[in-house]
N, CA, C and O atoms as a CHARMM CRD file, in Angstrom:
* protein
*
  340
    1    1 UNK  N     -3.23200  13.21900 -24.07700 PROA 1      0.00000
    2    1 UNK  CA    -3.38500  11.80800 -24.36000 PROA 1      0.00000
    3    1 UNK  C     -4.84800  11.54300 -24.71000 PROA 1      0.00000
    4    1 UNK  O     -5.81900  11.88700 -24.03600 PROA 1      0.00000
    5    2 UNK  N     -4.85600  10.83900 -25.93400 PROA 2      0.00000
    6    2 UNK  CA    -6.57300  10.28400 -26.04300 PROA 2      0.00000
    7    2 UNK  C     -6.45400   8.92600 -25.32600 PROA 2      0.00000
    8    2 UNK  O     -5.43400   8.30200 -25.03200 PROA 2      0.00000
    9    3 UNK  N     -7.98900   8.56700 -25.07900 PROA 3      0.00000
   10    3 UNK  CA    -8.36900   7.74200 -24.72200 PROA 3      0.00000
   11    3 UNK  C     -9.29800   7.23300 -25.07300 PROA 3      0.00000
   12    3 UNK  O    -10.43300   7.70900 -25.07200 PROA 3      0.00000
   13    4 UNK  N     -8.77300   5.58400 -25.63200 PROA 4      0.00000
   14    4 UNK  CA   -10.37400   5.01400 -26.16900 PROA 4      0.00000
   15    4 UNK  C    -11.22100   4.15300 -25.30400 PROA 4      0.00000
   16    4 UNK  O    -10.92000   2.96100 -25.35300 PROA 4      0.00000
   17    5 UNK  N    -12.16500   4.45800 -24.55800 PROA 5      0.00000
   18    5 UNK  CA   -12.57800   3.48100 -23.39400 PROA 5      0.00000
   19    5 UNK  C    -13.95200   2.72000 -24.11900 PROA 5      0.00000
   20    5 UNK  O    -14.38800   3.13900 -25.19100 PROA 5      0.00000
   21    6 UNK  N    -14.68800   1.34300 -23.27100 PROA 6      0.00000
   22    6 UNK  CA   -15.44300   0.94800 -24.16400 PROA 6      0.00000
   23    6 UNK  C    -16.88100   1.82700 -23.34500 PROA 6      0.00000
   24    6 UNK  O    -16.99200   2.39200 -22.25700 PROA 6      0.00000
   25    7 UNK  N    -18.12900   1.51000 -24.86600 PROA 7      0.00000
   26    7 UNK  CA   -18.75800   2.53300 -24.68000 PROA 7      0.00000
   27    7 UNK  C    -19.82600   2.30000 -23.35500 PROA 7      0.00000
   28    7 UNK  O    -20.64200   3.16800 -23.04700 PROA 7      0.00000
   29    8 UNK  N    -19.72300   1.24200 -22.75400 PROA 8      0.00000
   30    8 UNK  CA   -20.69900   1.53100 -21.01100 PROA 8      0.00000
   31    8 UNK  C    -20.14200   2.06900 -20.64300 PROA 8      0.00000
   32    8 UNK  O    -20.66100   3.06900 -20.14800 PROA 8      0.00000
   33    9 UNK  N    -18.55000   1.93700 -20.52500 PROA 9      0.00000
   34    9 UNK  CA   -17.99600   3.14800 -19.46700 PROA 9      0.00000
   35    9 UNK  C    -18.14400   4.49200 -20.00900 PROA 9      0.00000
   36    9 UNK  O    -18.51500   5.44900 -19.32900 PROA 9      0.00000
   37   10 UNK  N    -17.90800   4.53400 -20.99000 PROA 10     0.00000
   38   10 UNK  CA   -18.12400   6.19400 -21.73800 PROA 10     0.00000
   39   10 UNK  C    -19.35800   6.82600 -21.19200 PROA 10     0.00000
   40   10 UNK  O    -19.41300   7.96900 -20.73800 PROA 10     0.00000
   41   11 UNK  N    -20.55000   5.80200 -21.29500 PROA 11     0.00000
   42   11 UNK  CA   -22.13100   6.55400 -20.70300 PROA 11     0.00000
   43   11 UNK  C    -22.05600   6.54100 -19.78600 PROA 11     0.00000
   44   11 UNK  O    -22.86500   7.35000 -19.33000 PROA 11     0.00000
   45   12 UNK  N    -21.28500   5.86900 -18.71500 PROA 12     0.00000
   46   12 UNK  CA   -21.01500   6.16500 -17.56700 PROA 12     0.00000
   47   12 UNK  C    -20.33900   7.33400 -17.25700 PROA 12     0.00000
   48   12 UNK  O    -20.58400   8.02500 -16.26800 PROA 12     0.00000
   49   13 UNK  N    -19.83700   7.47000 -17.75200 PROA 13     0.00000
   50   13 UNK  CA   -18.48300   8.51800 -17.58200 PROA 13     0.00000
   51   13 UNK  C    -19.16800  10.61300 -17.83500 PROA 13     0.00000
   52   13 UNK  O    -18.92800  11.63100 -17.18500 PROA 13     0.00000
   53   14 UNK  N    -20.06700  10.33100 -19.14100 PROA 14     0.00000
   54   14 UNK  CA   -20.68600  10.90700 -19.56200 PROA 14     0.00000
   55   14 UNK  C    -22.16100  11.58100 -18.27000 PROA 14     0.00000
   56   14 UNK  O    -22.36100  12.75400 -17.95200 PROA 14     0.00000
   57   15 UNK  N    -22.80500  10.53900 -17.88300 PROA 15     0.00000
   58   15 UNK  CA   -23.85600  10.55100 -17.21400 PROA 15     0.00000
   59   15 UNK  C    -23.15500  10.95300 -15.49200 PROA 15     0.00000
   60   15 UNK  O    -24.09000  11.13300 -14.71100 PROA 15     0.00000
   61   16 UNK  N    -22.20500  11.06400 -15.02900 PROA 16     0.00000
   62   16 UNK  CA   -21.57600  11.46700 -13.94400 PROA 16     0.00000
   63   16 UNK  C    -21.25800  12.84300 -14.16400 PROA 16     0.00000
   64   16 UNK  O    -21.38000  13.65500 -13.24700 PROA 16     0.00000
   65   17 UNK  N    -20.77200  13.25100 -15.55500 PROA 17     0.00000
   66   17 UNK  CA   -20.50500  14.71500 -15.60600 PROA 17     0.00000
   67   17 UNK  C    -21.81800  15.35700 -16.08100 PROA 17     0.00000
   68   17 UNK  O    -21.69000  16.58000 -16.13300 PROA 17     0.00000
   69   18 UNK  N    -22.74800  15.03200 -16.35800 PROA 18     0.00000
   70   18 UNK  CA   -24.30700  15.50400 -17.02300 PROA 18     0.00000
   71   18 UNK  C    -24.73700  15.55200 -15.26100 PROA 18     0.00000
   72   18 UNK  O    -25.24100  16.55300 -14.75100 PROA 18     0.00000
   73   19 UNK  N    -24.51300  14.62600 -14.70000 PROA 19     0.00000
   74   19 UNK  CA   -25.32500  15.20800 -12.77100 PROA 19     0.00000
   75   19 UNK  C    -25.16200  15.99200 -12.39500 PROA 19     0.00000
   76   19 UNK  O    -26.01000  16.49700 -11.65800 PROA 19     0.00000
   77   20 UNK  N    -23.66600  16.76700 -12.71300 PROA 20     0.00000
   78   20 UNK  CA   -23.01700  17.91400 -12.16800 PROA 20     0.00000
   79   20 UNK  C    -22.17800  17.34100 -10.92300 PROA 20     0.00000
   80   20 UNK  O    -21.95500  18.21700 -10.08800 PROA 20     0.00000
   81   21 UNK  N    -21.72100  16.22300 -10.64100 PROA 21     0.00000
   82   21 UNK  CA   -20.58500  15.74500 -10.12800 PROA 21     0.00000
   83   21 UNK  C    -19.73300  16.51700 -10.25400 PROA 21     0.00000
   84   21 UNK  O    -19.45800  17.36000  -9.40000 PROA 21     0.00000
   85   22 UNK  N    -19.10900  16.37300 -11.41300 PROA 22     0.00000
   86   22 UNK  CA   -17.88600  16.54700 -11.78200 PROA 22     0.00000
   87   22 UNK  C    -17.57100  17.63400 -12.94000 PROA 22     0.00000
   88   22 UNK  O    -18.60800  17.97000 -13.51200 PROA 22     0.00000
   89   23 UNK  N    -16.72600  18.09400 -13.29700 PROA 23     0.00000
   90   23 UNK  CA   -16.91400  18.94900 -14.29600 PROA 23     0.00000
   91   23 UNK  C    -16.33900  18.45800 -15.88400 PROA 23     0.00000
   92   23 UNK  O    -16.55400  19.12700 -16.89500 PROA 23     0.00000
   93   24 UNK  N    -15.94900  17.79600 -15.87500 PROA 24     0.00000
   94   24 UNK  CA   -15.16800  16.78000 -16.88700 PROA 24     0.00000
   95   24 UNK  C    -15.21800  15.46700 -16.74100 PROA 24     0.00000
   96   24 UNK  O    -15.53200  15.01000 -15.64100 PROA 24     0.00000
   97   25 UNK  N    -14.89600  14.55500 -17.90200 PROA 25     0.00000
   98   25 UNK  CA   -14.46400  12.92700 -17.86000 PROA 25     0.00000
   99   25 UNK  C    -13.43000  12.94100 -17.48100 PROA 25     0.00000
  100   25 UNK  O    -13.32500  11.73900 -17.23600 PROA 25     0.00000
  101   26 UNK  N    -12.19800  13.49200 -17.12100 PROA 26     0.00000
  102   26 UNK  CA   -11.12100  13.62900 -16.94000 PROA 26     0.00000
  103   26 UNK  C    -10.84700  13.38900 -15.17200 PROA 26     0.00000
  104   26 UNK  O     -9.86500  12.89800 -14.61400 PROA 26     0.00000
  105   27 UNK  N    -12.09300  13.93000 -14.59600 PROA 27     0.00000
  106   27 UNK  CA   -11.95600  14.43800 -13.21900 PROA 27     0.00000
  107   27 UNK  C    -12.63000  13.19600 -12.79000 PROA 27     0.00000
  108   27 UNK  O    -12.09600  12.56600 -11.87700 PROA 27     0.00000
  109   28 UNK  N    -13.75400  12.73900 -13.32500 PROA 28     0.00000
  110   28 UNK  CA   -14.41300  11.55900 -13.13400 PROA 28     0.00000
  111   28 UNK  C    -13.52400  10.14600 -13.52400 PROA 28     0.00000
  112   28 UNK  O    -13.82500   8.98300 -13.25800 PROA 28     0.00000
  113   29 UNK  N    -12.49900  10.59000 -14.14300 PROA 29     0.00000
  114   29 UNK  CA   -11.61700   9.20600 -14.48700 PROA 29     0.00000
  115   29 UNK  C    -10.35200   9.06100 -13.31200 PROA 29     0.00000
  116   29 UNK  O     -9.77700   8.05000 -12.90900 PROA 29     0.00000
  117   30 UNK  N    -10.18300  10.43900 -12.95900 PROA 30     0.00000
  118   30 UNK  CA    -9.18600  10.81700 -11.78900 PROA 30     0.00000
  119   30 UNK  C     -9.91400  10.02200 -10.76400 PROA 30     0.00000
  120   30 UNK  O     -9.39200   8.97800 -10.37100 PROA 30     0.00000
  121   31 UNK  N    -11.51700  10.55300 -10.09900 PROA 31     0.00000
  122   31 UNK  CA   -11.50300   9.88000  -9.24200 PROA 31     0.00000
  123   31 UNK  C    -11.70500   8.74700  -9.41100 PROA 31     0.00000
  124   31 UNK  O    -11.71700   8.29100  -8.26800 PROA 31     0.00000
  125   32 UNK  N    -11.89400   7.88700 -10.14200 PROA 32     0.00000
  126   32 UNK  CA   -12.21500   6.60900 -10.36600 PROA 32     0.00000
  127   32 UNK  C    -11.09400   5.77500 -10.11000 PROA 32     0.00000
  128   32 UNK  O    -11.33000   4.60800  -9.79600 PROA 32     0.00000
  129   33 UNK  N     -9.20600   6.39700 -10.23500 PROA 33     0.00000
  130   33 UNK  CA    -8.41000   5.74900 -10.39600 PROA 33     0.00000
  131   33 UNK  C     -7.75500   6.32100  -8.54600 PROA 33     0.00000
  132   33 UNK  O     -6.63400   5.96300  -8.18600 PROA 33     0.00000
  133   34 UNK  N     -8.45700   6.99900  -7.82000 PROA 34     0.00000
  134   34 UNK  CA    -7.47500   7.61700  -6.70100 PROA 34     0.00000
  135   34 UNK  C     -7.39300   6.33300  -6.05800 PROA 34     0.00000
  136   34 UNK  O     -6.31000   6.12400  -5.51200 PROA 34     0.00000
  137   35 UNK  N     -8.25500   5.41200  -5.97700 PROA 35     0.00000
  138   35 UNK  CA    -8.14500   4.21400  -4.84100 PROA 35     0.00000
  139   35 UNK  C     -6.55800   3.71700  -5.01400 PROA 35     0.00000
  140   35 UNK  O     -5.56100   3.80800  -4.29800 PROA 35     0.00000
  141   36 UNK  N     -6.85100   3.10700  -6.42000 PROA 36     0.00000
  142   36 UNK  CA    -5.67300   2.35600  -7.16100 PROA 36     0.00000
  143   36 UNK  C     -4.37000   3.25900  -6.56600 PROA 36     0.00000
  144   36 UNK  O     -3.53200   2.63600  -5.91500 PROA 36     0.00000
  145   37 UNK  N     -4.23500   4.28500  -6.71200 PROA 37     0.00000
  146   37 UNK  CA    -2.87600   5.38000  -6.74200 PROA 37     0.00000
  147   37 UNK  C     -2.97500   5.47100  -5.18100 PROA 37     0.00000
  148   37 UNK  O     -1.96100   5.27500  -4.51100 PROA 37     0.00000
  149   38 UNK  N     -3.78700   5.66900  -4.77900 PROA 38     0.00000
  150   38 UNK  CA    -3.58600   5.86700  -3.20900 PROA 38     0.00000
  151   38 UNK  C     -2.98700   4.60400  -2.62400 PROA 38     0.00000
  152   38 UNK  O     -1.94600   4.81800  -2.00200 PROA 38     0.00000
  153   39 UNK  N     -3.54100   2.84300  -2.68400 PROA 39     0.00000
  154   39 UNK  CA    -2.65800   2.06900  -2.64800 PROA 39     0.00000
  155   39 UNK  C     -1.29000   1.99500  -3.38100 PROA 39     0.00000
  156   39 UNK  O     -0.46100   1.70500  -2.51900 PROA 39     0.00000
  157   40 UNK  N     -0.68300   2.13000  -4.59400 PROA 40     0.00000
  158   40 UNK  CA    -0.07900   1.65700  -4.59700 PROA 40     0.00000
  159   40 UNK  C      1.23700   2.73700  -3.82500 PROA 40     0.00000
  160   40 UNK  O      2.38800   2.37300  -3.58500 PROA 40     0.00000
  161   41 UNK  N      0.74200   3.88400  -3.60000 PROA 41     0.00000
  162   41 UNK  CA     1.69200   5.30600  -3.03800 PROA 41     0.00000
  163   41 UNK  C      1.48600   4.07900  -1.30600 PROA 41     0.00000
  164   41 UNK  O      2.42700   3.39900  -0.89500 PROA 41     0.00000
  165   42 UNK  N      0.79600   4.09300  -0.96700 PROA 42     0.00000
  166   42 UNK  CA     1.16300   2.89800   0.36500 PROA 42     0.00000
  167   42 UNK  C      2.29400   1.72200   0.12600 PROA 42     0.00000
  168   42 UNK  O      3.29900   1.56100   0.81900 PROA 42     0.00000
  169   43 UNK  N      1.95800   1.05800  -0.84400 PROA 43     0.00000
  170   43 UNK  CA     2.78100  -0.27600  -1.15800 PROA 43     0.00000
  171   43 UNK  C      4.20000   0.34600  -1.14700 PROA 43     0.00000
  172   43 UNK  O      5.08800  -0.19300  -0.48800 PROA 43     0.00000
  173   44 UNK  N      4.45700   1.60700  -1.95200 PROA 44     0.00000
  174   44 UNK  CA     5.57300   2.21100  -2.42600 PROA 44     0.00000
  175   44 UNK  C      6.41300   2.70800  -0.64200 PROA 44     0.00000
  176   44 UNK  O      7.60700   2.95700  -0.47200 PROA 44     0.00000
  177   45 UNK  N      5.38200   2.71400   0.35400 PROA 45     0.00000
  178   45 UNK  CA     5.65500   3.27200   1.37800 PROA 45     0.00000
  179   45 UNK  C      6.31700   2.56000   2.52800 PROA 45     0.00000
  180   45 UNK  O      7.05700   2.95400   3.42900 PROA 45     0.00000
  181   46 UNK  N      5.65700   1.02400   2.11300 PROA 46     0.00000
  182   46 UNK  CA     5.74000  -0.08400   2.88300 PROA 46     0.00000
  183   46 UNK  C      7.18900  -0.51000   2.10200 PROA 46     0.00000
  184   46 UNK  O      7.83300  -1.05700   2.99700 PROA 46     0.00000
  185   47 UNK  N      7.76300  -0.52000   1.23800 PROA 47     0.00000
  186   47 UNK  CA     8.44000  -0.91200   0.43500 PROA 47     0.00000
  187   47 UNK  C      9.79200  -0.32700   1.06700 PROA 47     0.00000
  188   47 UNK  O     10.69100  -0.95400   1.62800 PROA 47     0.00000
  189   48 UNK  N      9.69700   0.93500   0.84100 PROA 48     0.00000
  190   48 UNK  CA    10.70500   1.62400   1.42200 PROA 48     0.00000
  191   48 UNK  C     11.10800   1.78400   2.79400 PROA 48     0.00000
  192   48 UNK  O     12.27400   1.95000   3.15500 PROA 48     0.00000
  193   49 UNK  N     10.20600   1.73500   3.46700 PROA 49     0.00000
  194   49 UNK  CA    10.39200   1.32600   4.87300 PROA 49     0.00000
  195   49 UNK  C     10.67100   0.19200   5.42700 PROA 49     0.00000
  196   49 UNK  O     10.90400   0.04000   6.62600 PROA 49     0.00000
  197   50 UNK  N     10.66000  -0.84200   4.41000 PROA 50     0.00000
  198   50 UNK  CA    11.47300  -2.46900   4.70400 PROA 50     0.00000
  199   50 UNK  C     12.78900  -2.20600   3.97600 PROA 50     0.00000
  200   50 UNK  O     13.87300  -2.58700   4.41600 PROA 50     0.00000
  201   51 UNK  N     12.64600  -1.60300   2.95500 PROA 51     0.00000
  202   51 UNK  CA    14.18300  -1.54100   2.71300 PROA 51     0.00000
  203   51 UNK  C     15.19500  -0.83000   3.68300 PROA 51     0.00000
  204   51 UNK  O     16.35400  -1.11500   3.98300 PROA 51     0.00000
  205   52 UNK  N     14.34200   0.22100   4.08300 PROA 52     0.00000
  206   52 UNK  CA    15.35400   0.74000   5.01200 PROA 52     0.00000
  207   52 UNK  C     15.31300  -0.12100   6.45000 PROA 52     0.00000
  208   52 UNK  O     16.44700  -0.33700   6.87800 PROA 52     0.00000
  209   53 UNK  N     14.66600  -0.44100   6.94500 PROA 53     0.00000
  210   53 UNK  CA    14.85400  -1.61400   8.16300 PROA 53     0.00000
  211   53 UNK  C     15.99100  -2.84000   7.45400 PROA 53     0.00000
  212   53 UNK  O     16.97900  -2.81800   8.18800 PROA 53     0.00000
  213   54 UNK  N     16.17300  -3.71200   6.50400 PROA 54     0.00000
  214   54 UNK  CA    16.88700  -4.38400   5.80800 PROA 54     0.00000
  215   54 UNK  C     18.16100  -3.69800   6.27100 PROA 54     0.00000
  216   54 UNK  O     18.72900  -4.16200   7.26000 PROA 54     0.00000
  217   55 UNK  N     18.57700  -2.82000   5.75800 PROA 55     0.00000
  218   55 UNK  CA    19.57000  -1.87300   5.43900 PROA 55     0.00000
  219   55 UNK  C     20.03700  -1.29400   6.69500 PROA 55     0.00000
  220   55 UNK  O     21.23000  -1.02000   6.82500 PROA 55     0.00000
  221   56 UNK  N     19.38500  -1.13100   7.41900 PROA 56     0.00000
  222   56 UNK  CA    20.12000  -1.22000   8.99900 PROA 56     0.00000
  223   56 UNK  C     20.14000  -2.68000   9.35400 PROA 56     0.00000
  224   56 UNK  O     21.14200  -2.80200  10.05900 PROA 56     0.00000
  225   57 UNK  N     19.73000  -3.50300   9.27000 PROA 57     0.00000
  226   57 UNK  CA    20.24200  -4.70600  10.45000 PROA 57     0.00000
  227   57 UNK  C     21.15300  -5.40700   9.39700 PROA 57     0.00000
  228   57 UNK  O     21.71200  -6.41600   9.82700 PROA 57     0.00000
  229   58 UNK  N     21.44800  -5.02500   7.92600 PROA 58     0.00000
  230   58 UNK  CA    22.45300  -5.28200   7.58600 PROA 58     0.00000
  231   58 UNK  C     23.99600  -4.69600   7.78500 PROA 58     0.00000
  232   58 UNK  O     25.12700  -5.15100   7.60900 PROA 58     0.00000
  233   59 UNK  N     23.44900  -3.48300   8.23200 PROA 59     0.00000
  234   59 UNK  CA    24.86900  -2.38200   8.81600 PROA 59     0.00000
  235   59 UNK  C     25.03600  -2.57600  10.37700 PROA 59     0.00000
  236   59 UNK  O     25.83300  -1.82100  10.93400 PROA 59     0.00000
  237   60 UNK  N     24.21500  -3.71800  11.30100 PROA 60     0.00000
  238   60 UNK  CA    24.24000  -3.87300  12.42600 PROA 60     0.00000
  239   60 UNK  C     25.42400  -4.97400  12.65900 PROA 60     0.00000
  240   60 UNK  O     25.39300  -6.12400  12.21900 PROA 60     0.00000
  241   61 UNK  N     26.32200  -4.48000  13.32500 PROA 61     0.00000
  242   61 UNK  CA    27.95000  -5.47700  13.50800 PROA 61     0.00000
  243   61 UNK  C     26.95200  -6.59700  14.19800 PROA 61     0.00000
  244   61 UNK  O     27.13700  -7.66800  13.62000 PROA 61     0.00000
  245   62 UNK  N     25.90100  -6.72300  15.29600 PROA 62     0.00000
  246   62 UNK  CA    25.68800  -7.55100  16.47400 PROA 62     0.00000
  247   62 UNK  C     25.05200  -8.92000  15.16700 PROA 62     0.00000
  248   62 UNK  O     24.21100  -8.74200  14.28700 PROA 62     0.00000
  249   63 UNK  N     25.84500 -10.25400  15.49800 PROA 63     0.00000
  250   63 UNK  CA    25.51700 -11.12300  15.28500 PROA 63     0.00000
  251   63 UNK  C     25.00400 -12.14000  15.54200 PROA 63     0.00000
  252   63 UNK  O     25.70300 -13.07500  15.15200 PROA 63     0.00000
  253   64 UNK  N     23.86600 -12.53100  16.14300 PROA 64     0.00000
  254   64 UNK  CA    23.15200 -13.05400  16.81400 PROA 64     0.00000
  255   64 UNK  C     22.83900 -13.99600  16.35400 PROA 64     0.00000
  256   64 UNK  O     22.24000 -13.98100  15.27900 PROA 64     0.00000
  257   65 UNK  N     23.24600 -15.61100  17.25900 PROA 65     0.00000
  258   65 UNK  CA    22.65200 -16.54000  17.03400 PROA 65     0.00000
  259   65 UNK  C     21.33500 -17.18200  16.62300 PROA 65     0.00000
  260   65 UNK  O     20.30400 -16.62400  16.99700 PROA 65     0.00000
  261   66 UNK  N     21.24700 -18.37400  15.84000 PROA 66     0.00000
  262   66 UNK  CA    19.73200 -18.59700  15.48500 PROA 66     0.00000
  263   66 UNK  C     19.04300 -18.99400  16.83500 PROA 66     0.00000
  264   66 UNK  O     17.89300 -18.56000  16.76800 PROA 66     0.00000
  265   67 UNK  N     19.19400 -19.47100  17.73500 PROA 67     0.00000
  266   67 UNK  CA    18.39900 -19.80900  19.20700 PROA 67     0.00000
  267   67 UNK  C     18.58500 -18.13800  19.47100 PROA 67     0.00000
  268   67 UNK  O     17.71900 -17.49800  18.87500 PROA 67     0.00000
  269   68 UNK  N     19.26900 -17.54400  20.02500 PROA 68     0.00000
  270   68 UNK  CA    18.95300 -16.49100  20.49900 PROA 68     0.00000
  271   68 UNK  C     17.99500 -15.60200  19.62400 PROA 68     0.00000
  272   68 UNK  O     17.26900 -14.80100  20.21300 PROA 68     0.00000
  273   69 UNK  N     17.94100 -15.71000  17.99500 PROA 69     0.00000
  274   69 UNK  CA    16.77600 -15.00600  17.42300 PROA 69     0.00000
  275   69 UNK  C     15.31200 -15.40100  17.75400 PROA 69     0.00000
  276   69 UNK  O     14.41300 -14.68600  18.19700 PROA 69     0.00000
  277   70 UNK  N     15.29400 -16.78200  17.41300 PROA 70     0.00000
  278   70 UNK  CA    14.28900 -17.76700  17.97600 PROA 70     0.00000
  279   70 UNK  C     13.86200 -17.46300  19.27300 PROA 70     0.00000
  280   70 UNK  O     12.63600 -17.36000  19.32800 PROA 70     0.00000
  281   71 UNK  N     14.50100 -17.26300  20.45100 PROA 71     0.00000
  282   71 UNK  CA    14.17800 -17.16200  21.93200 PROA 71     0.00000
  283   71 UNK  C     13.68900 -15.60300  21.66100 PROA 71     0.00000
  284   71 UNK  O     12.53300 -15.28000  21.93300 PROA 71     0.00000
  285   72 UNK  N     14.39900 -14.89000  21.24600 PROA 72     0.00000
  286   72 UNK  CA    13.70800 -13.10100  21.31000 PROA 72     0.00000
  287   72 UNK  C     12.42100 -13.34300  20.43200 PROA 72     0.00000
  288   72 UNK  O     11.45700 -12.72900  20.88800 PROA 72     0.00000
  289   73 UNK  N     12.22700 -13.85900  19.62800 PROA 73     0.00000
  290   73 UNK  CA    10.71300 -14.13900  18.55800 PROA 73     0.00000
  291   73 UNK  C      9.70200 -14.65200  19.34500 PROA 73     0.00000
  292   73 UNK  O      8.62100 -14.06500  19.30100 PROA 73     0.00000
  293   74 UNK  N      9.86400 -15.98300  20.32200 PROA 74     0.00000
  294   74 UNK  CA     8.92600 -16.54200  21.31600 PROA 74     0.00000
  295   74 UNK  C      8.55400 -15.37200  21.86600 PROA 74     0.00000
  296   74 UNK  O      7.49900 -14.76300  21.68400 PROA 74     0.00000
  297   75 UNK  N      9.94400 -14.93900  22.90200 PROA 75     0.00000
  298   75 UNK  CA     9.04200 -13.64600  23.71300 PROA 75     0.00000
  299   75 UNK  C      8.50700 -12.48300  23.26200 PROA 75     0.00000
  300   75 UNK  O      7.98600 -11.71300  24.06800 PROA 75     0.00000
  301   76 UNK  N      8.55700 -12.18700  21.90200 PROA 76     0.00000
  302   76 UNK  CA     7.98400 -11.11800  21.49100 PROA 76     0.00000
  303   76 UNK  C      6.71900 -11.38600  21.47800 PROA 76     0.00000
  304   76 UNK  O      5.92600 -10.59400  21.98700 PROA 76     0.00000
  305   77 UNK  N      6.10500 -13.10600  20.61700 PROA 77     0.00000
  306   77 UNK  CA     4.88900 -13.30100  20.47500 PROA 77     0.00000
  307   77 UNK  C      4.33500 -13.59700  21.91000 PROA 77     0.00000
  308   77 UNK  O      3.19600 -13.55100  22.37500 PROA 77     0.00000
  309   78 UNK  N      5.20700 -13.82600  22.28900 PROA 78     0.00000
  310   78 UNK  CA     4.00600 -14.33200  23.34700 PROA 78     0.00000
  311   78 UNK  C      3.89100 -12.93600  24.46200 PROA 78     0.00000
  312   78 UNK  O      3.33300 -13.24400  25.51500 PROA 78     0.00000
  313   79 UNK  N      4.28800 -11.62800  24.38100 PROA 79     0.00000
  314   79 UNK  CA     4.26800 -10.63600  24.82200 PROA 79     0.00000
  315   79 UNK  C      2.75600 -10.40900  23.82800 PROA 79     0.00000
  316   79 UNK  O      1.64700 -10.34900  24.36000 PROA 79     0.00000
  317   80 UNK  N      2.90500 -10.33700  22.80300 PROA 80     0.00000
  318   80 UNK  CA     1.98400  -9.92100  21.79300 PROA 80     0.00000
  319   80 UNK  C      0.41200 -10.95600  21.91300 PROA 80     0.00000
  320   80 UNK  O     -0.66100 -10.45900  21.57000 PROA 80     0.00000
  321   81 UNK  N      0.48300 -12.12400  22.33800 PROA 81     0.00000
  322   81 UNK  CA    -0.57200 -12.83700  22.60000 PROA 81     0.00000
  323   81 UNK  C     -0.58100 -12.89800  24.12800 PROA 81     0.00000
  324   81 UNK  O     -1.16600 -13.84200  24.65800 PROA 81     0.00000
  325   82 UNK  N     -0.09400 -12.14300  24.73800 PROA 82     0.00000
  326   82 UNK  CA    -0.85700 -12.34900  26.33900 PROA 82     0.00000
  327   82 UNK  C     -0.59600 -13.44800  26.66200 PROA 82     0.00000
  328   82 UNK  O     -1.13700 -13.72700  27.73200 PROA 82     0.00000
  329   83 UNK  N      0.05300 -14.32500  26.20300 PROA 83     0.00000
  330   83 UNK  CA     0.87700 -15.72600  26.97500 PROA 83     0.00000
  331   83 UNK  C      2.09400 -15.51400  27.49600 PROA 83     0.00000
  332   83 UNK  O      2.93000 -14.66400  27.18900 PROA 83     0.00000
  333   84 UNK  N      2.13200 -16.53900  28.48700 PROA 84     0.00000
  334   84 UNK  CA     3.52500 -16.10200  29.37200 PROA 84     0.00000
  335   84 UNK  C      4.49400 -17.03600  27.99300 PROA 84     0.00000
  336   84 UNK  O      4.01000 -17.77600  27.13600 PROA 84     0.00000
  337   85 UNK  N      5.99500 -16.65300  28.20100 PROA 85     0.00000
  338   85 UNK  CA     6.96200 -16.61700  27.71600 PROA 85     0.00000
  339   85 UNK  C      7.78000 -18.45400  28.29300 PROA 85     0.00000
  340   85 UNK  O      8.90900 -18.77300  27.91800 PROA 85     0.00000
């Protein structure tokens, strides 16, 4: 694949592999983009792990009232904030 980038980044790009960083623009464009890819491989992680939580309490027969969800939510938070219940 070519790539046409504009030319500050190019002297940038250029002047990182001239330090001896890196051995290529290629490697210097890699790391430039790992942040980006490393989040979105998280998002992708978080994603799937709500779907699968979804996907069990949709296969869960127990049907639980809205006060009884409500009453288990109080005591969770207030387990979670150190307030009594």
């Amino acid at each position: 694949m070519a790539l046409k980038v504009p030319e500050d980044i190019e002297v940038l790009v250029q002047a990182r592999v001239e330090a001896g960083g890196f051995a290529s623009p290629e490697e210097v464009l890699r790391d430039a983009m790992k942040p980006r890819l490393d989040a979105e491989q998280q998002r992708q992680e978080k994603l799937r792990a709500a779907r699968t939580k979804i996907a069990e309490g949709d296969a869960d027969p127990v049907d639980s009232a809205a006060a009884e969800v409500s009453s288990r939510l109080d005591a969770l938070a207030a387990k979670l904030t150190g307030r009594a219940a």
